[in-house]
C-alpha positions as a printed NumPy array, in Angstrom:
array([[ 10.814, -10.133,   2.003],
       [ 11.696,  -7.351,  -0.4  ],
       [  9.431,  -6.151,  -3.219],
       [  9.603,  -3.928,  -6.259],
       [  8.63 ,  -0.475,  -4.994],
       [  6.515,   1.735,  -7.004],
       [  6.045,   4.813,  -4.682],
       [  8.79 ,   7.412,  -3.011],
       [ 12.223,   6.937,  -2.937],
       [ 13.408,   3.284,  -2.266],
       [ 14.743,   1.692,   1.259],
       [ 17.009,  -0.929,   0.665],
       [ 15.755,  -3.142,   3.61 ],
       [ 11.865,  -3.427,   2.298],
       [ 12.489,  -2.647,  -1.826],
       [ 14.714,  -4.195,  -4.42 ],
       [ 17.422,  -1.645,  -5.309],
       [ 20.027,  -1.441,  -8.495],
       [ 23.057,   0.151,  -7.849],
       [ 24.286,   3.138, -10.455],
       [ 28.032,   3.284, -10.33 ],
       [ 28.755,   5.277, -13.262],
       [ 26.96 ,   8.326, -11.521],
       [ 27.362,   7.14 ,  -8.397],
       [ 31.718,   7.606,  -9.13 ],
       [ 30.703,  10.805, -10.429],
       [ 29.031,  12.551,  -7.91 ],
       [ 31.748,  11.485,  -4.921],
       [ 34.471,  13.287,  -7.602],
       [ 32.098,  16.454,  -7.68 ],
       [ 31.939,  16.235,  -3.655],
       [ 35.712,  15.478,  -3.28 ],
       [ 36.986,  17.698,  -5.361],
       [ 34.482,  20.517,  -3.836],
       [ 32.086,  20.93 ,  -6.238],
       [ 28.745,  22.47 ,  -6.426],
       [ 26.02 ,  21.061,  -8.595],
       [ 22.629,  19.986, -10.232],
       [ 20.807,  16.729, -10.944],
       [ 17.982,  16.345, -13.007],
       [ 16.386,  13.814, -14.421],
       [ 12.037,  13.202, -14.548],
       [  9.868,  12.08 , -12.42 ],
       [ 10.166,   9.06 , -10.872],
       [ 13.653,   7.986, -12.197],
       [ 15.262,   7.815,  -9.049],
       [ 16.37 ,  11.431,  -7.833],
       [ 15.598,  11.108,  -4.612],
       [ 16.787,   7.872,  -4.269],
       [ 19.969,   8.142,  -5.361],
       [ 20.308,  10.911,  -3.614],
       [ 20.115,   8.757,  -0.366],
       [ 22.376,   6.564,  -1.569],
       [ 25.183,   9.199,  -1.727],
       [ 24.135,  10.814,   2.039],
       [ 24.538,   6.644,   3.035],
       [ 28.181,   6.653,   1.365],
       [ 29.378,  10.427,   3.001],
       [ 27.678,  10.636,   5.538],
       [ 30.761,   9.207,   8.378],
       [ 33.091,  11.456,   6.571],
       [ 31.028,  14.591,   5.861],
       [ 27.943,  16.153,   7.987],
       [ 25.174,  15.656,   5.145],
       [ 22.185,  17.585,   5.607],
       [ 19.464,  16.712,   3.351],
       [ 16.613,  19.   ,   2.525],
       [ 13.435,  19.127,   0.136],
       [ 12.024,  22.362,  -0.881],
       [  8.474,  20.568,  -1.792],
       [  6.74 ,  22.224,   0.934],
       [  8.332,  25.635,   1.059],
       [  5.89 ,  27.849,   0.102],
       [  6.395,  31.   ,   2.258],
       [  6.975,  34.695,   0.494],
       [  8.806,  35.751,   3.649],
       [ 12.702,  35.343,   4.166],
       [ 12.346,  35.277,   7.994],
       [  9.687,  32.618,   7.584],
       [ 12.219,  30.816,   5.218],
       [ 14.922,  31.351,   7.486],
       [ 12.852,  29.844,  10.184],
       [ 11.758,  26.766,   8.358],
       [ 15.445,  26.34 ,   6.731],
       [ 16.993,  26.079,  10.554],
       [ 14.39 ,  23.707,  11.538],
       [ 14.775,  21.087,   8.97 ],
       [ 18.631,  21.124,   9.11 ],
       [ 17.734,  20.576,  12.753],
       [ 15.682,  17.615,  11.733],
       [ 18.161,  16.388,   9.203],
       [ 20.931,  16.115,  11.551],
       [ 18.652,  14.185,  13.965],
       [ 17.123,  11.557,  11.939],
       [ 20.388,  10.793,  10.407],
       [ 22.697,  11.521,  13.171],
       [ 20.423,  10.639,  16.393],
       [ 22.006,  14.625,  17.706],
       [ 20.102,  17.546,  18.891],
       [ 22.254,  20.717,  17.385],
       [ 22.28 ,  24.009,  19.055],
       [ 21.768,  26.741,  16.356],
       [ 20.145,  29.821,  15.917],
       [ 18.165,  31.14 ,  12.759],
       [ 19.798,  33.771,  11.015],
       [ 18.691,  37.411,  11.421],
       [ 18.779,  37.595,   7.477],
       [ 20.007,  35.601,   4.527],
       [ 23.634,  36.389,   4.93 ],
       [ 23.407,  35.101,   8.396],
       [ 23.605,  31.91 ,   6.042],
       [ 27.076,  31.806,   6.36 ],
       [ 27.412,  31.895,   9.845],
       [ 24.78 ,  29.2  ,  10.203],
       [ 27.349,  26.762,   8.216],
       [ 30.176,  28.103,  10.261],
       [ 28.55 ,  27.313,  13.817],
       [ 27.868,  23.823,  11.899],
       [ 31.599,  23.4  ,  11.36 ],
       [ 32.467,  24.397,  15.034],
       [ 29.952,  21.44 ,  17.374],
       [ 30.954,  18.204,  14.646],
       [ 34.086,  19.506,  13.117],
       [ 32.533,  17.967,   9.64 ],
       [ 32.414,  20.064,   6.609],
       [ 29.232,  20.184,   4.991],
       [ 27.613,  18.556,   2.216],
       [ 24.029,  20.419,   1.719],
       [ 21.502,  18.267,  -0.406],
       [ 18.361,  20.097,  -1.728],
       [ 15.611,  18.071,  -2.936],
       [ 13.071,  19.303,  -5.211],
       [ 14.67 ,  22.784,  -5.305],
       [ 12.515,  23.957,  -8.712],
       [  8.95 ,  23.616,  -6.413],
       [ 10.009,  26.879,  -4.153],
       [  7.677,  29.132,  -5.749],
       [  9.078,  32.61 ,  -4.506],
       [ 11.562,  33.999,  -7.07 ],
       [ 12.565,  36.542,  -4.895],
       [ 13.298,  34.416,  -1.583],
       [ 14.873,  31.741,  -3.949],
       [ 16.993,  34.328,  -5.635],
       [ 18.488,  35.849,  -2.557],
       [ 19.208,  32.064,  -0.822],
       [ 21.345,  31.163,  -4.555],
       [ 23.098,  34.917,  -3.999],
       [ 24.181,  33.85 ,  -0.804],
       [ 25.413,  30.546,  -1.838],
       [ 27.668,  32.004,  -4.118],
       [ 29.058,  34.213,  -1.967],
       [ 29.879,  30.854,  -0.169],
       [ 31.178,  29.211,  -3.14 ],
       [ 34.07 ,  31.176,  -3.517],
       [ 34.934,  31.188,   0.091],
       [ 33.979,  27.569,   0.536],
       [ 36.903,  26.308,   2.177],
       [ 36.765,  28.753,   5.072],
       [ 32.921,  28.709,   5.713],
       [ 33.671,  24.484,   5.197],
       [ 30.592,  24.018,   3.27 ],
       [ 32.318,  21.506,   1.024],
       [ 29.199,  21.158,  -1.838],
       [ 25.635,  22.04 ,  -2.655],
       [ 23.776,  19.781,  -4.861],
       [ 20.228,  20.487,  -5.867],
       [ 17.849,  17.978,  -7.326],
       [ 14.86 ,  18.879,  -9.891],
       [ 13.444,  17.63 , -12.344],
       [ 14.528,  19.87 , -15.076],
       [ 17.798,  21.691, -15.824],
       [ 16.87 ,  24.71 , -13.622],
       [ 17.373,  26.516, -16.684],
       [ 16.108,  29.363, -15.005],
       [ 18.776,  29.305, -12.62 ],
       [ 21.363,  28.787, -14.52 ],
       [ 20.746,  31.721, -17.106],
       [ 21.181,  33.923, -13.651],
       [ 24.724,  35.115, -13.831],
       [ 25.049,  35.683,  -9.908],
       [ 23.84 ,  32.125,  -9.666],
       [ 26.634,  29.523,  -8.127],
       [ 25.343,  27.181, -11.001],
       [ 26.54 ,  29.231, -13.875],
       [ 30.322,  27.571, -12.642],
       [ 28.512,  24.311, -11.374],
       [ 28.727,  20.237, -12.344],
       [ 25.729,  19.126, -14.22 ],
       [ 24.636,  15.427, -13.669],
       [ 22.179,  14.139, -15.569],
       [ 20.513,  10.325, -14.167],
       [ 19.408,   8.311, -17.13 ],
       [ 17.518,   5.398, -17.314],
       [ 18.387,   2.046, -16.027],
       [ 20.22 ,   0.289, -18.223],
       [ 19.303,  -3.38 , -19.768],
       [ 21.556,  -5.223, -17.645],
       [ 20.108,  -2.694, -14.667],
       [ 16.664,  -4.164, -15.68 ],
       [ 17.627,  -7.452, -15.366],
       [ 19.332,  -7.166, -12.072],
       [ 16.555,  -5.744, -10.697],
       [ 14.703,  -9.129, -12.044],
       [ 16.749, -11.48 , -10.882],
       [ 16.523, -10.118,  -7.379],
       [ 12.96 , -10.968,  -6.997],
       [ 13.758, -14.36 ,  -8.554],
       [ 16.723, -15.582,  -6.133],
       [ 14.477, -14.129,  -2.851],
       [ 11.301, -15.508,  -3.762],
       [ 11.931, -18.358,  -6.536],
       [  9.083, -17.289,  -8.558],
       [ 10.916, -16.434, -12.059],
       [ 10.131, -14.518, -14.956],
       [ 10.588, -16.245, -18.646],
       [ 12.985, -14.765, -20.506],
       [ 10.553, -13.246, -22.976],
       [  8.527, -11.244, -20.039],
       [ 12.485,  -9.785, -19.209],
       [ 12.972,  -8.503, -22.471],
       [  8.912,  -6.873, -22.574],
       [  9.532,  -5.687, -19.3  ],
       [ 13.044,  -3.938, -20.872],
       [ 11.508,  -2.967, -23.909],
       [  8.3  ,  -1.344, -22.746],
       [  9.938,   0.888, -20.309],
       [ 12.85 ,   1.215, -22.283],
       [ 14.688,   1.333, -18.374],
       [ 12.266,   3.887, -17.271],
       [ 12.98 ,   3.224, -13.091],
       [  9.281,   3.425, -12.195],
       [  7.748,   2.081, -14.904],
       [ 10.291,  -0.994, -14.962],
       [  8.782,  -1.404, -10.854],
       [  5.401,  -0.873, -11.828],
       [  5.546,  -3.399, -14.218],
       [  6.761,  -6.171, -12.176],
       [  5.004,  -5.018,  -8.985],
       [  1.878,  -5.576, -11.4  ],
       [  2.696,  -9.269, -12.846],
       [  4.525, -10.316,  -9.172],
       [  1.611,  -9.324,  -7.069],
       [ -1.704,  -9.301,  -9.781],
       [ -1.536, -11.361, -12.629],
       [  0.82 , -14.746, -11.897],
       [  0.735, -14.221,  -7.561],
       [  1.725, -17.838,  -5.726],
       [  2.478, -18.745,  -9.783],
       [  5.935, -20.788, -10.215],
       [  6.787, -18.863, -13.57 ],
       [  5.748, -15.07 , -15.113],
       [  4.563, -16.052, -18.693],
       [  3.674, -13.858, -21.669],
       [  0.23 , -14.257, -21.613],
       [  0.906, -12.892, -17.904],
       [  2.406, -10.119, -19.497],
       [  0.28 ,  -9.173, -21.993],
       [ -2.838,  -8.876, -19.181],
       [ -0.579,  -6.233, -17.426],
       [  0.328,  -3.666, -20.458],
       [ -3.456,  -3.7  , -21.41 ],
       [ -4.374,  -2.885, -18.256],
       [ -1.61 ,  -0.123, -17.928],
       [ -2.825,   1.372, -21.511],
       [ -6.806,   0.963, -21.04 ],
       [ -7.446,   0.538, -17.004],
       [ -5.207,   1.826, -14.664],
       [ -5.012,   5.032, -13.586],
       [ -0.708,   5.015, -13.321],
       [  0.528,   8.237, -12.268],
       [  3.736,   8.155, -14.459],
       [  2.143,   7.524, -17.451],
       [ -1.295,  10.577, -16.379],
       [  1.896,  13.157, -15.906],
       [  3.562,  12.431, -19.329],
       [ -0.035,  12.745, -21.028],
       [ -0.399,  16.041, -18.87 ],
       [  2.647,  16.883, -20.109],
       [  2.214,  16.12 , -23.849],
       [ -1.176,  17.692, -23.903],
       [  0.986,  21.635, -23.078],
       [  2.471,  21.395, -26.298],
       [ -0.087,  19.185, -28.55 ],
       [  0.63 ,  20.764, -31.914],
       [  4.502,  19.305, -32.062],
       [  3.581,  16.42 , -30.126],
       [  1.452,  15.449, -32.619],
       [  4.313,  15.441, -35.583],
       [  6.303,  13.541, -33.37 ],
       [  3.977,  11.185, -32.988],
       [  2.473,  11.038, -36.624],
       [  5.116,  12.346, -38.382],
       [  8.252,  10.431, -37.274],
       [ 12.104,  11.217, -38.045],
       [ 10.459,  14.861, -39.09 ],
       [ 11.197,  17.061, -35.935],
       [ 14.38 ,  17.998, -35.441],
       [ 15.644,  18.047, -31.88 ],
       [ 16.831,  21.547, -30.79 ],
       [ 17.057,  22.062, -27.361],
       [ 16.794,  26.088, -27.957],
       [ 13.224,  25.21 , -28.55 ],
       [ 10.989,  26.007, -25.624],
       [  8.935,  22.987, -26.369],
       [ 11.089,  20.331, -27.444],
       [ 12.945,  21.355, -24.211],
       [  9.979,  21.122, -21.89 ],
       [  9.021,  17.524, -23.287],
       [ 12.301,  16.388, -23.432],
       [ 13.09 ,  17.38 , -19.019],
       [  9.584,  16.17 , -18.483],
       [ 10.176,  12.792, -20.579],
       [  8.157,  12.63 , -22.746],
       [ 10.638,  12.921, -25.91 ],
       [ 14.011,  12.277, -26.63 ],
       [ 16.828,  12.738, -28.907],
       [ 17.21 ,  10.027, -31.676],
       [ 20.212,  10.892, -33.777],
       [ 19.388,  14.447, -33.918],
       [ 15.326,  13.933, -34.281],
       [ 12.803,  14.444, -31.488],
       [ 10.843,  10.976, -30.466],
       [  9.213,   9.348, -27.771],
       [ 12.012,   6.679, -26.513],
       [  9.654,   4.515, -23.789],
       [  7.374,   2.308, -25.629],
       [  4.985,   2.631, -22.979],
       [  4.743,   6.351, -23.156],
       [  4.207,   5.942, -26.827],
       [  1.427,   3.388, -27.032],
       [ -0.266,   5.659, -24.551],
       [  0.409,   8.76 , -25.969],
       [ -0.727,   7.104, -29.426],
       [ -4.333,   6.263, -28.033],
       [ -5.046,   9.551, -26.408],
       [ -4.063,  11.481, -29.252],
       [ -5.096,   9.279, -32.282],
       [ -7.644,  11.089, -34.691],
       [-11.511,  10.985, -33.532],
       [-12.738,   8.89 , -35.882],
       [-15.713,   6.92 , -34.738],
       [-17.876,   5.004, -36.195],
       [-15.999,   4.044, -39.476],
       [-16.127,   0.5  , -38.095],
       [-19.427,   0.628, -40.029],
       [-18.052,   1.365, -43.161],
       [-14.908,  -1.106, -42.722],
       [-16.495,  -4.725, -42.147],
       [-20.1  ,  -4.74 , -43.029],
       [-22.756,  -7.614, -43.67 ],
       [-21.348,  -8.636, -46.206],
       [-17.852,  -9.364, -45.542],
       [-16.664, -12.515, -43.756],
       [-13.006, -12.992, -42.028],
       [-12.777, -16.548, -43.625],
       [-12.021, -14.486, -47.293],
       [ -9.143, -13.83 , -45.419],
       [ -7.697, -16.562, -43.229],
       [ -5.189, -18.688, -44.936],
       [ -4.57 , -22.7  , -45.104],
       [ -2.153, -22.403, -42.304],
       [ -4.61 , -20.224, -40.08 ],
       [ -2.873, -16.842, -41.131],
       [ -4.337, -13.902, -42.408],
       [ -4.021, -13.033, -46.343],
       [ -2.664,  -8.807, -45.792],
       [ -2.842,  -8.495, -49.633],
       [ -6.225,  -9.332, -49.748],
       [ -6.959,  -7.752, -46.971],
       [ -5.488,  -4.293, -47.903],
       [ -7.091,  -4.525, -51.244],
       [-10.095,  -4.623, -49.022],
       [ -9.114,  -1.279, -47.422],
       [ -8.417,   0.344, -50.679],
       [-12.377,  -0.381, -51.173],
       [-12.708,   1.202, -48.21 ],
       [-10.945,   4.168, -48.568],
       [-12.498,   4.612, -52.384],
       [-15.671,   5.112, -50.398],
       [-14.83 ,   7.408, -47.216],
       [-11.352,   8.738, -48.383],
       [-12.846,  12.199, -49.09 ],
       [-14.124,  12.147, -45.62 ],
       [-11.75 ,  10.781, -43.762],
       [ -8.164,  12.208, -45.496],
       [ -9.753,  15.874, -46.818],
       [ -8.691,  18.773, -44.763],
       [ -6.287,  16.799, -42.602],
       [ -2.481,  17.811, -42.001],
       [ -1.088,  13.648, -42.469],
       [  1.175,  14.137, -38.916],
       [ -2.718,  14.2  , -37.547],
       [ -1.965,  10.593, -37.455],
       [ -5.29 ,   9.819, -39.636],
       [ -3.569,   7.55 , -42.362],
       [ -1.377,   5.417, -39.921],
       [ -4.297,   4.97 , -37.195],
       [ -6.992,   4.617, -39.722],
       [ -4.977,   1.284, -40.992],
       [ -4.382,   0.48 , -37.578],
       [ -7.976,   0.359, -36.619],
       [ -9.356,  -0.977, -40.442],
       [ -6.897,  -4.359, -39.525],
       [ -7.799,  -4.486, -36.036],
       [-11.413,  -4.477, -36.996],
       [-10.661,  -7.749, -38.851],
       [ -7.98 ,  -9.517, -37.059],
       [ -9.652,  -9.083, -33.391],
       [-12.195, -11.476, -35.206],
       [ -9.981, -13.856, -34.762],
       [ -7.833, -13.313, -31.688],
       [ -4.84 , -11.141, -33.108],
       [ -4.091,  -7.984, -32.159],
       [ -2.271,  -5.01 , -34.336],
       [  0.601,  -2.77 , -32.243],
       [  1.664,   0.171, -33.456],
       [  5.319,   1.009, -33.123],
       [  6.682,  -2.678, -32.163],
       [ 10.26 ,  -2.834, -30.998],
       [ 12.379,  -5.24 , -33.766],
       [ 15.903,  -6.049, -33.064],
       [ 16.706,  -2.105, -31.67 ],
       [ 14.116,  -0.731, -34.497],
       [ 10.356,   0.196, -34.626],
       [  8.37 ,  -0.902, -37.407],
       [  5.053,   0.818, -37.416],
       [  2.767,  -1.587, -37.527],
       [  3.024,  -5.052, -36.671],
       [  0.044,  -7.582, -37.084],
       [  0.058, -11.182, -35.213],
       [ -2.563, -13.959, -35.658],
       [ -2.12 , -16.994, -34.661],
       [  1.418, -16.239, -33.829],
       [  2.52 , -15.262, -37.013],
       [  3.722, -12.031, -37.703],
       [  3.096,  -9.143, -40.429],
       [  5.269,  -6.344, -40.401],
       [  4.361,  -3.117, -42.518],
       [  5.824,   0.037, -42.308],
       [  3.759,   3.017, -43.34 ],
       [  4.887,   6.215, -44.936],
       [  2.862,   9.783, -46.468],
       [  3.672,  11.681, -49.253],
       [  6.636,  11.175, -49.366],
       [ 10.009,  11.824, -52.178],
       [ 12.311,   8.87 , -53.269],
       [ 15.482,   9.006, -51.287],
       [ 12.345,   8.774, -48.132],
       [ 11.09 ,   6.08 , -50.139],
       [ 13.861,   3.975, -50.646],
       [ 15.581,   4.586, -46.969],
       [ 12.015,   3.12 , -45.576],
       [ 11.812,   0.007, -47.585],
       [ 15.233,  -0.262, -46.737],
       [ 14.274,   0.186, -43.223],
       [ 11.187,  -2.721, -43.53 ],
       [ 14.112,  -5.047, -45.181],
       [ 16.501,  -4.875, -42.609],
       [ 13.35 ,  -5.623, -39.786],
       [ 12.189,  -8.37 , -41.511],
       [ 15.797, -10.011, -41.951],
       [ 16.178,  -9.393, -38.065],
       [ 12.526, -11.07 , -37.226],
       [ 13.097, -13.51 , -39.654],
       [ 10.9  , -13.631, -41.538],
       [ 10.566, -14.067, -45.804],
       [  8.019, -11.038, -46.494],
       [  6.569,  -7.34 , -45.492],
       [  4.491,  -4.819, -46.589],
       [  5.173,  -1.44 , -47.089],
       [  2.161,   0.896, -47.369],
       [  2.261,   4.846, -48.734],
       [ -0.109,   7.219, -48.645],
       [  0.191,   9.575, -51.648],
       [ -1.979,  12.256, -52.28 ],
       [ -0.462,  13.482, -55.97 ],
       [ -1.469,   9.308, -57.158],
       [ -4.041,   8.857, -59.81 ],
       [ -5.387,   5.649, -58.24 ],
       [ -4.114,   3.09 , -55.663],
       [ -1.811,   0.598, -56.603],
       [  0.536,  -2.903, -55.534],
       [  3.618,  -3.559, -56.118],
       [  5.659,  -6.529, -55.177],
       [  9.597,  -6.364, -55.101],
       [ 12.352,  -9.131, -54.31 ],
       [ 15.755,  -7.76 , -52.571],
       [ 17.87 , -10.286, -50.964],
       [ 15.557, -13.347, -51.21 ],
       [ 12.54 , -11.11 , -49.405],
       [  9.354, -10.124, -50.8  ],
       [  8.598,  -6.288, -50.131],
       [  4.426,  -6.252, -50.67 ],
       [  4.455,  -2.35 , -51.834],
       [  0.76 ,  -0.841, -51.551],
       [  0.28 ,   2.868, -53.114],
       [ -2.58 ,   4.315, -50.98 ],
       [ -4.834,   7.682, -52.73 ],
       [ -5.64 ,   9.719, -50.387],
       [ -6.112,  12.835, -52.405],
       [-10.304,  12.818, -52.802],
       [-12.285,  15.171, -53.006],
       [-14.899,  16.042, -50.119],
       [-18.393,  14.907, -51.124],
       [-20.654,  18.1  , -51.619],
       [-23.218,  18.676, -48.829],
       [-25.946,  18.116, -51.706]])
């Protein structure tokens, strides 16, 4: 019985598998037509992987030779030569089942001759595959190997070494700014994420071998939370399948909902560690696009937009950096969320109840309730807000954690960024399976204002639903105010939040 594989590329036999035809088309063109070239993509997306899957499809009509530089760590080019020979030895033997009689090169342009002798015992041309070419960590060894390939590429036909394709998991910018690099005149191919209907193949798999199946609504958490991030999307159902609903007929919500808390608050997931490790390089812009969204403009000609965006963390939404994977975000959002411990105390206290705030139907009353946080933020405003740049995240998290105080009370839960329809609203609060959507904004001017309530209309139309609440922070405000608007037969609840107090003296 197959099973959703979480570690190291992916055998077909033992792992569930989605096919990528798209890329898949694309790559045999770049080999056909004689083609070097790249493929990038982060960590755990399925480099490797696919890269199998094209040695499977050419390997009868071409001799593939697949390498990884992960373990190449030697500063000498004999030594590299040596190790080089060996594993194309290997190669050719594992996939192959033939011993090949070749000698290592007395120096790099011995390369050539190498491929040659190749071409002469299986009358093949070659297809070399490099696998995780960025980790060789001598420039000057690595520089002289890519000189030597282009020599090749120009006389590719007569040495028969039909294409080169290195996998990384960046661009390999640095290569290609080298003009006596073969890449400079290479293919690029970029592997995205699996798509939705990917997602749900890879579902449905598990559900025709096994018979256990997964509600409808887990498919479309399982989509949305790892937005068709390839190990994240196997992690997930590796996690429900084996974990939380094992020997169970069906994979409910309440299934699912045990398996992201654990992935935000428990486990130790090494996808989710290396985008965190990743973030934490360039905090200062991470934390705007985090805190303050649709602000950062994404420029790849920025060093640090670029090294988030090939590590995947961020990505490019209609011209604006942001973190695309829900998962990454919610994760991303705890770690980095503003220290601010301890204002539980000053948020419910002895003398507030929840039941001031639960309605007839067993809702919760958010006007009252946010008039309640205006009392709160009267008191430790000038503490909490003074000296802070707002992209901190301090207003939107300080909400956050002021509702969850209350609404835990009673078994609901706040999420920050919830997926609506293809949109994010930035706060959404359910009790008792009724949900509250507000979006929150900071000092902000009017066309910002009106595109956001704009923004909240449209998400509430999508979820259905007959009101929201839109909440502003404002600095430049005299005092904090409501307001309460009707477009289109929906109520917008508008709440003006002060934030500009003054820091109480020391005295």
């Amino acid at each position: 019985m197959r099973r959703f594989c979480t570690t190291g590329p992916v055998d077909k036999e033992t792992c569930y598998y989605v096919e990528r035809p798209v890329e898949m088309q694309k790559a045999l063109e770049y080999i056909e037509n004689y083609r070097y070239f790249t493929i990038s993509a982060p960590r755990q997306t399925g480099k490797t992987t696919f890269l199998n899957d094209v040695r499977d499809k050419i390997k009868d009509k071409y001799l593939s030779i697949f390498l990884s530089f992960e373990t190449y760590f030697t500063n000498n080019k004999n030594e590299f030569l040596k190790v080089f020979v060996d594993d194309i030895k290997r190669s050719i033997k594992w996939d192959y089942g033939k011993d090949v009689d070749i000698a290592v090169p007395e120096n790099m342009e011995g390369i050539k001759g190498l491929f040659e002798r190749l071409y002469e015992i299986e009358e093949k041309e070659i297809v070399l595959m490099i696998d995780e070419f960025e980790l060789m960590n001598n420039s000057e060894v690595m520089n002289s190997f890519l000189h030597v390939i282009r020599g090749i590429y120009h006389r590719k036909k007569e040495v028969k070494l039909r294409s080169v394709i290195l996998i990384s998991v960046g661009y390999l910018s640095g290569v290609l700014s080298d003009n006596a690099s073969p890449f400079n005149i290479a293919e690029h191919l970029w592997l995205p994420y699996f798509t939705k209907e990917q997602v749900y193949d890879l579902l449905s798999q598990h559900e025709n071998e096994t018979g256990q199946m997964f509600d409808e609504q887990v498919k479309e958490l399982i989509w949305h939370n790892a937005a068709g991030q390839p190990g994240l999307t196997n992690a997930l159902a590796y996690d429900l399948v084996e974990n939380k609903a094992k020997n169970e007929k069906i994979i409910t919500k309440q299934h699912f909902d045990k398996t992201l808390y654990d992935f935000l608050k428990v486990y130790i997931n090494r996808n989710m560690e290396n985008i965190v490790a990743k973030a934490k390089k360039e905090q200062e812009i991470m934390l705007r696009i985090l805190f303050d969204p649709n602000k950062v403009e994404f420029d790849i000609s920025d060093e640090r937009i670029k090294f988030l965006y090939l590590h995947g963390v961020i990505d490019n939404c209609e011209g604006v950096c942001c973190v695309k994977v829900p998962l990454y975000y919610k994760k991303l959002y705890s770690y980095f969320k503003p220290k601010i411990n301890g204002e539980r105390d000053y948020m419910i206290t002895l003398k507030d109840t929840i039941k001031t705030y639960i309605t007839q139907d067993g809702g919760i009353d958010l006007n009252k309730l946010l008039e309640r946080y205006i009392r709160y933020i009267e008191q430790r405003g000038g503490i909490m807000f003074n000296g802070r740049n707002y992209y901190e995240g301090v207003y939107q998290y300080n909400l956050d954690q002021f509702l969850s105080t209350y609404v835990e009370i009673i078994g609901g839960k706040v999420y920050p960024e919830a997926q609506i329809c293809g949109g994010r609203v930035d706060l959404l609060v359910n009790v008792n399976n009724k949900e509250y959507l507000i979006e929150v904004k900071s000092n902000i001017w009017y066309d910002e204002y009106e595109k956001g309530k704009r923004q909240l209309l449209e998400y509430i139309k999508r979820r259905g639903l007959n009101e929201g609440w839109y909440v502003i922070f404002e600095k430049e405000i005299e005092e904090s105010k409501y307001e309460k608007e009707e477009i289109e037969g929906r109520v917008l609840h508008i709440w003006w939040i002060k934030t500009g107090y003054e820091k109480p003296s020391r005295m």
